[in-house]
C-alpha positions in Angstrom: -10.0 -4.0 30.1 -13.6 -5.8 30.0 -16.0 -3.5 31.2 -16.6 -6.1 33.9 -12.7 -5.9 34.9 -13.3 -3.5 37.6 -14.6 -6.5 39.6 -10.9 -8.2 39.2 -9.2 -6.5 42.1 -7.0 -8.9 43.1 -3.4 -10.1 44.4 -0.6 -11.4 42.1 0.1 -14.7 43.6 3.9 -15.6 43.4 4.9 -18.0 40.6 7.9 -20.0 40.5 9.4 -21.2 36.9 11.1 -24.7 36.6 12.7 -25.9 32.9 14.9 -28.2 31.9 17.6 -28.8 28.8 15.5 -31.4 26.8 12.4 -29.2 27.4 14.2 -26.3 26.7 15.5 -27.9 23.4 11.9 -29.1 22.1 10.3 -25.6 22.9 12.8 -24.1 20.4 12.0 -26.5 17.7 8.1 -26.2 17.7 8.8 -22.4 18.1 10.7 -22.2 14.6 8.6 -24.1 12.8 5.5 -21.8 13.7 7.5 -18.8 12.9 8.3 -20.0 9.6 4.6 -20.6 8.5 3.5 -17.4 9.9 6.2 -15.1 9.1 5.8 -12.8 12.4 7.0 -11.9 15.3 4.7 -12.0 18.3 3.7 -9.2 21.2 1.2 -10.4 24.1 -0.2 -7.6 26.0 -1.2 -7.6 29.2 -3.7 -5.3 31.0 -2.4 -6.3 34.7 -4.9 -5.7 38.0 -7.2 -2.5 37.5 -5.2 0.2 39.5 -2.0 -1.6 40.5 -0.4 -0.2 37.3 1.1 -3.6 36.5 0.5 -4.2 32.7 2.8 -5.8 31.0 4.2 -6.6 27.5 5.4 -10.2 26.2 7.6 -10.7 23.0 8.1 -14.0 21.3 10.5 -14.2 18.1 12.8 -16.4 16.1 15.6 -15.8 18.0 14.2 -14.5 22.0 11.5 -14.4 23.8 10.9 -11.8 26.7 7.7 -12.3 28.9 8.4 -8.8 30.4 10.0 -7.1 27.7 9.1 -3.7 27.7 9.7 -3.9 31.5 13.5 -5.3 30.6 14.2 -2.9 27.8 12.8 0.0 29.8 13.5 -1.0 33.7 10.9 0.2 34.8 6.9 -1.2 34.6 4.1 0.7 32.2 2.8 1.9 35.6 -0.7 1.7 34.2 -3.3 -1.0 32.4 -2.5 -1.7 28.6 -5.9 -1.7 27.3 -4.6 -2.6 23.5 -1.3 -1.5 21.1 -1.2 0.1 17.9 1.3 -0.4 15.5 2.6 2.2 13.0 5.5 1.8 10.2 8.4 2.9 13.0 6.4 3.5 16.3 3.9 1.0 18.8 1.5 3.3 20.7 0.8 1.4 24.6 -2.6 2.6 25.5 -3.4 2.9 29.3 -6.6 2.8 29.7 -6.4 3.7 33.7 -4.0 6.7 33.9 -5.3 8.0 30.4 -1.8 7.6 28.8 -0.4 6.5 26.0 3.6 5.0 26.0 5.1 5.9 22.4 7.7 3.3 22.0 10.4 2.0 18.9 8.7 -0.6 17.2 11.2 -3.1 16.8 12.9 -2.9 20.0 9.9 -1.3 22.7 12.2 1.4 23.8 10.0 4.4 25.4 10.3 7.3 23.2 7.6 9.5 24.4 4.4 9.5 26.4 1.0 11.7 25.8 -0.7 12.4 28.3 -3.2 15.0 28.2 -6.6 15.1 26.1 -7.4 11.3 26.4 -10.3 10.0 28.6 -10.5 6.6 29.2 -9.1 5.8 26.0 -9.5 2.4 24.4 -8.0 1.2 21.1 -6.4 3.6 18.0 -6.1 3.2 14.6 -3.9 5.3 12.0 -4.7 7.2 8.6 -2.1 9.4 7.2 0.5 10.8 10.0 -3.1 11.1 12.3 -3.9 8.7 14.9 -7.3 8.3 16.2 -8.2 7.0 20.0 -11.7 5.6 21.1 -12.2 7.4 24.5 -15.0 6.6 26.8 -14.8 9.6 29.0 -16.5 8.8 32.2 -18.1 5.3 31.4 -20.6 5.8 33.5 -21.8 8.9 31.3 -23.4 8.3 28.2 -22.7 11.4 26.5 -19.1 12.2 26.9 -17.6 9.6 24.8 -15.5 10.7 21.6 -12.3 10.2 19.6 -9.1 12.2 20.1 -7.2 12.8 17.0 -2.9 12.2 17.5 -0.3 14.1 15.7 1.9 11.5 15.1 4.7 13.8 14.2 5.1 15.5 17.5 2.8 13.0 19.7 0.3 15.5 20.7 -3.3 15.7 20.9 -5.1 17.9 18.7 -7.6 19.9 20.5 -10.7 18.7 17.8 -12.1 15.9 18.6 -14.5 13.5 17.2 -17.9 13.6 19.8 -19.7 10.2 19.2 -22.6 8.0 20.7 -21.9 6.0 23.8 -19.6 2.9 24.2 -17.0 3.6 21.8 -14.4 0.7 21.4 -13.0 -0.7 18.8 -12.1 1.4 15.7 -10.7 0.0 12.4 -10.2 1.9 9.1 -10.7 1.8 5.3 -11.0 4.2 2.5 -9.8 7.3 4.4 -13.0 6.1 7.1 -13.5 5.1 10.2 -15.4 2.3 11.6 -16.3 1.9 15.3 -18.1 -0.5 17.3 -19.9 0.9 20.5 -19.6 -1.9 23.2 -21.3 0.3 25.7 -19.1 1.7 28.4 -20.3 0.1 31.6 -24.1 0.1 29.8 -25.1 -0.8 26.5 -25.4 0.0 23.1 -25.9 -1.6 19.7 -24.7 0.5 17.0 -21.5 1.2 14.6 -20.0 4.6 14.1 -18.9 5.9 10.6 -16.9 8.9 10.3 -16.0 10.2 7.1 -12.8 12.0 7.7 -13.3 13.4 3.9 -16.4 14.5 4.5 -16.0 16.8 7.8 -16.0 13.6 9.7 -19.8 13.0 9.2 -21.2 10.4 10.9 -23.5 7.1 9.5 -24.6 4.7 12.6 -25.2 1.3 11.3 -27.7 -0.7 13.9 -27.0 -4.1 14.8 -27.5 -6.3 17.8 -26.2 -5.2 21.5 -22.7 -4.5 22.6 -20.6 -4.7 19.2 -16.8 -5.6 20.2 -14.5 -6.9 17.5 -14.6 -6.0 13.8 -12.6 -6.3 10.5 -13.1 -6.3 7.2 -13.4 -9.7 5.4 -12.0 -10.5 1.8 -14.9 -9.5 0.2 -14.6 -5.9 1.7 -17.2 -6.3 4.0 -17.2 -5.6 7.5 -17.8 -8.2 10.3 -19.1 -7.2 13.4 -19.4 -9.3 16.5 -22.0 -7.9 18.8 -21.7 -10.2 22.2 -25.9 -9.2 23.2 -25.9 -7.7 26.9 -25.4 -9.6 29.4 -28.7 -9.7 31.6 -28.1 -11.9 34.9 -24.5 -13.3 36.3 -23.2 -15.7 38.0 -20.9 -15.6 41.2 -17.4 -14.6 41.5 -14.7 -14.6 40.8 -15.7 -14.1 37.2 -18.8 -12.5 37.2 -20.2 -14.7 34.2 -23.4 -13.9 32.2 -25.7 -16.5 32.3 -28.5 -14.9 30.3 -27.9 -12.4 28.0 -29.9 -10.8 24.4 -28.8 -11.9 21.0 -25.5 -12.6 20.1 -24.7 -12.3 16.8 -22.5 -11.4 13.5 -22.8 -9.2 11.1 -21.8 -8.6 7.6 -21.6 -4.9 6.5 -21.7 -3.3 3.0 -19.6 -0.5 3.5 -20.6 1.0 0.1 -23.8 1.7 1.4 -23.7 0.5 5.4 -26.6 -1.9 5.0 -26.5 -5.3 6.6 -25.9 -7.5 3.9 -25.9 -10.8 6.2 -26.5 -11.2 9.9 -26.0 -14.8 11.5 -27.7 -14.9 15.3 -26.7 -17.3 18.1 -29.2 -19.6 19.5 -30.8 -18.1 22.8 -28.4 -17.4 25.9 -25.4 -18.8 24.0 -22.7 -15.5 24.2 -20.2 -15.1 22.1 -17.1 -12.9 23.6 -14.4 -13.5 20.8 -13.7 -13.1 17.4 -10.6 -13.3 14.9 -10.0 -13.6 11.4 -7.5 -16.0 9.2 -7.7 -16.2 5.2 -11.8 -16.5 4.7 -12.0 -17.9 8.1 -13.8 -16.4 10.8 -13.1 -17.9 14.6 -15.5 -17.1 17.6 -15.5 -18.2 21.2 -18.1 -19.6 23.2 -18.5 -21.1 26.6 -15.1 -22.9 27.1 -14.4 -23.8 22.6 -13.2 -21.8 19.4 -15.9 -22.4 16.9 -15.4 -21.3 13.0 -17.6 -20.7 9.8 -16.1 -19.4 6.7 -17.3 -15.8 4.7 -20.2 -18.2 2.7 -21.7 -19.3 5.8 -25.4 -18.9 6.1 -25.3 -20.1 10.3 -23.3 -20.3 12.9 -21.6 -23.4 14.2 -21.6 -24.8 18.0 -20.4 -28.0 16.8 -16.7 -29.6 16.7 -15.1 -26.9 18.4 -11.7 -26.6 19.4 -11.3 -26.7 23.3 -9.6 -24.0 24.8 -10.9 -23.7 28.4 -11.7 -20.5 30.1 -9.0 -17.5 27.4 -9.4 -13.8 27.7 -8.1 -13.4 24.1 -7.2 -14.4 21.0 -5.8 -14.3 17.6 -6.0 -16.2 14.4 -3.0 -16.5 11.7 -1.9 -19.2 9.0 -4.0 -21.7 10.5 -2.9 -21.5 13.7 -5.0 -20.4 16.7 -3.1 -18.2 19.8 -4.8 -18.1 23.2 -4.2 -16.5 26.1 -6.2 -17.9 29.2 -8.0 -15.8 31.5 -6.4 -15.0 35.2 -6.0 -11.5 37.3 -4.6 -13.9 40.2 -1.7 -15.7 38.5 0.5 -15.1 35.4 -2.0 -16.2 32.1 -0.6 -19.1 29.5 -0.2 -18.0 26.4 -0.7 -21.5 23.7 -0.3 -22.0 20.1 -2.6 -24.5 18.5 -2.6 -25.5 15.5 -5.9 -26.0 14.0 -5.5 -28.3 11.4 -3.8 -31.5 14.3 -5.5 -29.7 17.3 -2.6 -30.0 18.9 -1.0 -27.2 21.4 2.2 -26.9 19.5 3.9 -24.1 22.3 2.7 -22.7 25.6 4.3 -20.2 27.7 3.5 -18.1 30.9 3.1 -14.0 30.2 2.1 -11.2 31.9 -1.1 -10.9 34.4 -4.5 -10.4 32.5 -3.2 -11.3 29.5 -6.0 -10.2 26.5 -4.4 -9.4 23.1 -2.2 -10.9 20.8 -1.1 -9.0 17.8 1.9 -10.1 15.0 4.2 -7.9 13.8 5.6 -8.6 10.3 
């Protein structure tokens, strides 16, 4: 969920499906071939309407595809809002943001397995070290001083009673040399820092300052970490989507995590936001207005120019030269698309769940 999601409160609008044999038939086609240069199987999450417990979770392989696949293997709905997955060697972990759950689930087939459900908050994303998981929780994110992470036994799926307090906002977490790294978006505020916990060290914590509301990070092949702070939004637009139309800086940064200094920072051009970001092979992809732009690790600015369009997406992922999209809508089921960047050309589209936002691959 956006922090601005609690605005989407809306109906699920009735869809009806129509294929044929020949379309059928060229869908298949197109699909192998992508799978074949990517190597992965595909899972689509979807967050659903904030409240109605309707998230949902899409699966596209070689040989199926399941736009309600945990739903099918399960019968039965998540019965909350799948904020992101993580995946471990054997197990996925389902967070639900709303109910402050998380659905433990076989990894290969999406059968439920277990659920935790007590020491989360508001939780966000995970990431795993060892046989430990650890959650971004926001706590009340309308208090700035009760966010933290919660630390998952993943050998009996419960939640250790230590946890990790940190600064406002957290979000995103990612990990490298037995450390964490976390980007504080802000809760339903701001903020404009990185967390990083040594977990060697007592989990002592370095803030690195960069420019408002850091979302997405990863680390680059250099070893560096790239943040995408998307600047605070300042004044919005109408509904239904509640756009910013002013905002402070966007930017990206480049971190030297052997000493968490800045080692690059590339800055937008006034007003221009940028909400997205994914990674491919030295590649890093960005969205802005209604186009993917991308600049590679050696860039010294960013590019607005020669985008690929990809009209109004809520999320998206970057693999083997191929860009995957899922458009924005809480009213209607989201399109998920495949384009390949090289031809520009949408190479397989498909409906999935409602507020579709990540797109993960699973090797």
């Amino acid at each position: 969920m956006k922090t601005n999601s609690i605005f989407k409160l809306l109906l699920l609008s009735s869809i009806v499906f129509t294929s044929c044999t020949k379309e059928e038939t060229i869908t298949e086609t197109i699909t192998q071939n992508i799978f074949e240069t990517i190597n992965s199987d595909i899972i689509v999450s979807s967050e659903g309407n904030f409240g109605a417990k309707d998230g949902s979770v899409s699966y596209f392989g070689k040989n199926n595809t399941d736009v309600f696949y945990y739903e099918n293997e399960n019968g039965a709905k998540a019965a909350g809002l799948i904020q992101s997955i993580c995946f471990g060697e054997e197990d996925a972990y389902i967070i639900l943001n709303d109910v402050s759950q998380i659905i433990v689930v076989d990894k290969n087939t999406f059968k439920k397995k277990a659920i935790v459900q007590t020491g989360l908050g508001n939780p966000r994303y995970m990431t795993i070290v060892g046989d430990k998981g650890y959650i971004t929780n926001w706590g009340s994110g309308s208090d700035e001083t009760d966010d933290y992470i919660a630390v998952l036994d993943l050998t009996t799926n419960t939640i250790e009673e230590t946890t990790i307090p940190l600064a406002n906002g957290v979000e995103r977490v990612v990990t490298k040399n037995n450390k964490l790294y976390v980007s504080h978006q802000g809760g339903f505020s701001s903020n404009n820092i990185v967390s990083v916990v040594d977990l060697g060290a007592g989990n002592s914590i370095t803030t690195v300052t960069v420019k408002d509301n850091p979302d997405e990070l990863f680390f680059n092949n250099a070893g560096e970490l790239v943040v995408l702070s998307q600047g605070k939004p300042l004044t919005y637009g109408g509904a239904p989507d509640y756009p910013a139309l002013t905002n402070t800086t966007s930017s990206i940064s480049f971190i030297n995590i052997a000493d968490n200094t800045i080692n690059k920072e590339l800055v937008f051009t006034e007003n221009t936001r940028a909400t997205l970001m994914s990674y491919d092979n030295g590649n890093i992809y960005y969205y802005v207005g209604d186009k993917v732009f991308m600049i590679n690790d050696n860039s010294t600015e960013i590019s607005t120019s020669k985008g690929i369009s990809v009209g109004s997406i809520y999320g998206m992922s970057t693999k083997q030269n191929y860009l995957f999209t899922v458009s924005y809508s809480f009213t209607s089921l989201c399109k998920f698309n495949i384009v390949n960047v090289s031809t520009l050309e949408t190479e397989y589209s498909s409906a999935v769940g409602l507020g579709a936002s990540k797109v993960y691959f699973i090797e």
